[in-house]
C-alpha positions in Angstrom: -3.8 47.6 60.4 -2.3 45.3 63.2 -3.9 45.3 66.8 -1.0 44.5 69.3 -2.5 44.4 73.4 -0.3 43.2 75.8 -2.8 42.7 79.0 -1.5 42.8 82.7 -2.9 42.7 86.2 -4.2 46.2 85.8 -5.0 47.3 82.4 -3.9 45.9 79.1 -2.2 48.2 76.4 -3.1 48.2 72.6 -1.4 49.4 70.0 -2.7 49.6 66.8 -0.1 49.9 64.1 -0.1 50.5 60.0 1.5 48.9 57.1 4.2 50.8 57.9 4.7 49.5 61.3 4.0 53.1 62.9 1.7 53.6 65.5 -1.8 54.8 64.6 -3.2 54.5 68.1 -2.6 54.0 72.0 -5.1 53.0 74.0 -5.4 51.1 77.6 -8.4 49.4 78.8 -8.8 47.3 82.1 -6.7 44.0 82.7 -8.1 40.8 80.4 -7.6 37.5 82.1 -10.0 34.2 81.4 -9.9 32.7 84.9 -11.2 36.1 86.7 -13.3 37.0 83.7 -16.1 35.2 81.6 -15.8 35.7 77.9 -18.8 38.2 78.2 -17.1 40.2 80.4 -14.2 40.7 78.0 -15.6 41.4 74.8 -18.0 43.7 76.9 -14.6 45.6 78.2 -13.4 45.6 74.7 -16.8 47.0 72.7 -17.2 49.6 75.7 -13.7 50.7 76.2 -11.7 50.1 73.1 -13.7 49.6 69.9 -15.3 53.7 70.3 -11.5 54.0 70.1 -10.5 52.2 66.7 -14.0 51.1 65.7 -13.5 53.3 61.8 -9.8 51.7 61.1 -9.9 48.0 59.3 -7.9 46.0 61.3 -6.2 42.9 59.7 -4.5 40.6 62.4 -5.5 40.8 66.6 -2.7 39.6 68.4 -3.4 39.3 72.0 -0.9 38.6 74.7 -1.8 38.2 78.4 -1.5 36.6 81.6 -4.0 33.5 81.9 -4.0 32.9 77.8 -3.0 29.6 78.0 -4.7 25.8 77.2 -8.5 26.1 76.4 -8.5 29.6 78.1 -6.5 31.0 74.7 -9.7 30.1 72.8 -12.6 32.1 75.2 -10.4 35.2 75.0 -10.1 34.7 70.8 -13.6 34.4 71.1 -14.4 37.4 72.9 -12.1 39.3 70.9 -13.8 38.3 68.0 -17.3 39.3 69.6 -16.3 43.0 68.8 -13.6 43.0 66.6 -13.8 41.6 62.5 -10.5 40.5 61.8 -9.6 37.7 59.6 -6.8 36.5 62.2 -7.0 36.7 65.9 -3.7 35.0 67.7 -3.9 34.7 71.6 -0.6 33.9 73.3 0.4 34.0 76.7 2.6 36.6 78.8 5.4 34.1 78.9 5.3 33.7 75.2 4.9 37.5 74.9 8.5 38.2 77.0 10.3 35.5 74.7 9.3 37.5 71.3 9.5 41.2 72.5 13.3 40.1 74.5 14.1 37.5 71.8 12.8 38.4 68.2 13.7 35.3 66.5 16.5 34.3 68.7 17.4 31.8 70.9 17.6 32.5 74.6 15.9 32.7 78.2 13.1 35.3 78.9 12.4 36.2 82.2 9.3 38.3 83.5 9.9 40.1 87.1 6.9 42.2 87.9 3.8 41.6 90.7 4.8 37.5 90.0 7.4 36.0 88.2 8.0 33.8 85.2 10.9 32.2 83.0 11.3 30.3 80.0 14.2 28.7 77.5 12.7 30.1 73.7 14.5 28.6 70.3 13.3 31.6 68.4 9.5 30.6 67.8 8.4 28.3 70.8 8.8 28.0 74.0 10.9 24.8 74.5 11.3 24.3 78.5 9.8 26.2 81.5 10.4 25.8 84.7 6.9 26.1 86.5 5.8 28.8 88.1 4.1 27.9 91.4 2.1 31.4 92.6 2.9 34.4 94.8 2.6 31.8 98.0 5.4 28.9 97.1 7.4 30.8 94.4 7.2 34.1 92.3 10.7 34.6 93.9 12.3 37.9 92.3 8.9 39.5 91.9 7.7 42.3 93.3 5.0 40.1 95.5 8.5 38.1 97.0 10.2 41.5 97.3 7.1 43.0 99.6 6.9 39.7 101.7 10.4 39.7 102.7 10.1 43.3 103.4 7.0 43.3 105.3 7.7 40.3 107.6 11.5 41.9 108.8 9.6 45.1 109.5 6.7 43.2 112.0 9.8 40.8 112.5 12.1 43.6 114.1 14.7 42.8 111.9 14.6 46.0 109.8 16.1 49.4 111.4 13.1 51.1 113.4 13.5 54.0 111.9 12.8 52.7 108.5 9.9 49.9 109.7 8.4 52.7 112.2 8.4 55.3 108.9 6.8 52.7 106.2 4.2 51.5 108.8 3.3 55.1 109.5 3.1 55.9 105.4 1.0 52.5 104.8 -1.3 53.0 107.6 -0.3 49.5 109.0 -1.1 47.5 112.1 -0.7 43.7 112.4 -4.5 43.5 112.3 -4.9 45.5 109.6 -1.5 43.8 107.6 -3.0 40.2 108.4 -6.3 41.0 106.7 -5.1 42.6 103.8 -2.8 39.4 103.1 -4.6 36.4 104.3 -8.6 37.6 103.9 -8.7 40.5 100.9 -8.6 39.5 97.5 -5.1 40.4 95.4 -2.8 39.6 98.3 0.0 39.4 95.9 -0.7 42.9 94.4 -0.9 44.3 97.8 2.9 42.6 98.9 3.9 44.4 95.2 2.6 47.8 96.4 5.8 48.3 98.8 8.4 48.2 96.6 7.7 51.9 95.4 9.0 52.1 99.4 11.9 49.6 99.3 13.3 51.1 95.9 13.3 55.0 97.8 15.1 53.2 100.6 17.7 50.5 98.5 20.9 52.0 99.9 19.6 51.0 103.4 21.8 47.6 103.9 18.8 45.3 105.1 16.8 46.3 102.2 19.3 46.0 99.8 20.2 42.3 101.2 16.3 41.3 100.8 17.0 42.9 97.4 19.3 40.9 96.3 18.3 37.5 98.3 14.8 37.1 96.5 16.9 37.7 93.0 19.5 35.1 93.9 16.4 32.8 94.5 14.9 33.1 91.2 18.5 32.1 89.7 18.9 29.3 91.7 15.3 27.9 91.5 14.9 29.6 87.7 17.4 30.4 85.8 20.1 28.0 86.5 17.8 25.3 85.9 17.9 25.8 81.9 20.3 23.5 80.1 22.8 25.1 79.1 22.0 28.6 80.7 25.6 30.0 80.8 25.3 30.0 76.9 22.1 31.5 76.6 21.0 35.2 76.3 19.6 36.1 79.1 17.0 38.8 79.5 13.9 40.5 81.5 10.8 42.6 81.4 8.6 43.6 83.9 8.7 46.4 86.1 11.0 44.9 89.4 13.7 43.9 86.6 13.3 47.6 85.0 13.4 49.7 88.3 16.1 47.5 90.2 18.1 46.6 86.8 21.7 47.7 88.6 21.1 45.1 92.0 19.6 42.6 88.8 22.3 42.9 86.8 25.2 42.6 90.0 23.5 39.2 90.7 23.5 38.1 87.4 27.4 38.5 87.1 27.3 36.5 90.5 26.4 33.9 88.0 28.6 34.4 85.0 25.9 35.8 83.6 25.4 39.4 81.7 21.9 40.4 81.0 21.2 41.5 77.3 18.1 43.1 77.7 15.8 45.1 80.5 12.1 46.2 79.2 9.7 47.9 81.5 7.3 46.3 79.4 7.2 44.1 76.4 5.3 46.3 74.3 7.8 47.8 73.0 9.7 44.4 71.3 6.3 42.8 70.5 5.8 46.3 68.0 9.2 45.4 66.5 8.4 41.6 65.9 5.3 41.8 64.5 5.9 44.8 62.3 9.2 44.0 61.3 9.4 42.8 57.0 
């Protein structure tokens, strides 16, 4: 047996897989990431939440993907894993590195993540060769859903959005200045709070000011991302997360602003990260 997870903000997914490469069991547990969590903390998660799960199947190979699971972190998360879980080999990669094999396989290309933040990288087929850094939800995760729900937010307390539309999300999200302020500058998770709007912004896409904040952040991550790469125009190009899945159409019309065609949209990377590490 194979144990795949693929750990985000939220919760982290694992898959546990035969010989066969079919699924033998699904199951989500909180979020996994090193620099919120101490390695107790994780393989406590993981004994309490997924091991009564999967504790009677023998499980070969652990890979773990997941925001955070880079440097020296990668080692205190193969440590916790190994806490609970006996497997002779336990591989801990990043979310970056996760995008590149589930969009990739073994080719060569760009992987892009758009979700809460954002994230690129050029990938030969087994590394990750350049990336162009990402600086956090407050100078970059342009494209992301974070970006999106700034620029959406500020022309709604701006007055630059039509008052219907900023007068009916203010009313839905229970927002005042004071109350918009605090969540942003003083509560924890600003970024996943900015993210939480774009359920809003996708209902309301055909309304002109959104659609142009839309498709301004994506033209961002081109110019500061994308278009960065050596050699981009010849590179297959493709993205998870959940901003590149839900606003693929707007994604894709930018990209061709570009001369570029997008080969691939996941909603997660689950899905490719099954096929490369269960395929002969």
């Amino acid at each position: 047996m194979k144990l795949i997870a693929d750990s985000g903000a939220s919760k982290t997914d694992w898959c546990l897989v035969n010989d066969k490469g079919e699924l033998v069991k699904r199951v989500y547990t909180k979020g996994l990431n090193p620099y919120h969590q101490t390695t107790d903390s994780i393989a406590h998660e993981i004994e309490m939440n997924l091991m009564n799960e999967i504790r009677q199947h023998k499980i070969k190979a652990v890979y773990f993907y997941g925001a955070g699971c880079e440097y020296d972190k990668k080692e205190d998360v193969r440590r916790a894993i190994a806490l609970s879980i006996n497997a002779p080999w336990i591989e801990v990669g990043s979310d970056l590195i996760a995008a590149a094999r589930s969009l990739l396989g073994k080719e060569r290309g760009i992987a892009c993540i758009l979700g809460t933040g954002s994230n690129s990288c050029l990938y030969d087929g087994t590394d990750i060769v350049d990336n162009i850094t990402s600086l956090g939800f407050i100078l970059d995760d342009l494209g992301s859903g974070s970006a999106l729900g700034r620029e959406f937010l500020k022309s709604c307390f701006k007055k630059n959005m039509p008052k219907d539309i900023a007068d009916k999300f203010i009313a839905e999200y229970k927002l005042t200045v004071e109350i918009l302020l605090d969540r942003v500058y003083k509560q924890p998770q600003a970024s996943r709070f900015m993210a939480s709007v774009s359920p809003f912004v996708l209902e309301h896409i055909n309304v002109k000011e959104i659609g142009d904040i839309v498709r301004k952040t994506f033209r961002e991550f081109f110019e500061y991302n994308i278009v960065k790469y050596e050699n981009y125009q010849t590179c297959k190009l493709s993205f998870t997360g959940s901003i590149a899945y839900y606003y693929a159409d707007i994604l894709k019309e930018v990209a061709a602003e570009y001369g570029l065609t997008i080969a691939t949209i996941l909603q997660s990377p689950m899905e490719g990260l099954l096929q490369y590490h269960t395929r002969a």
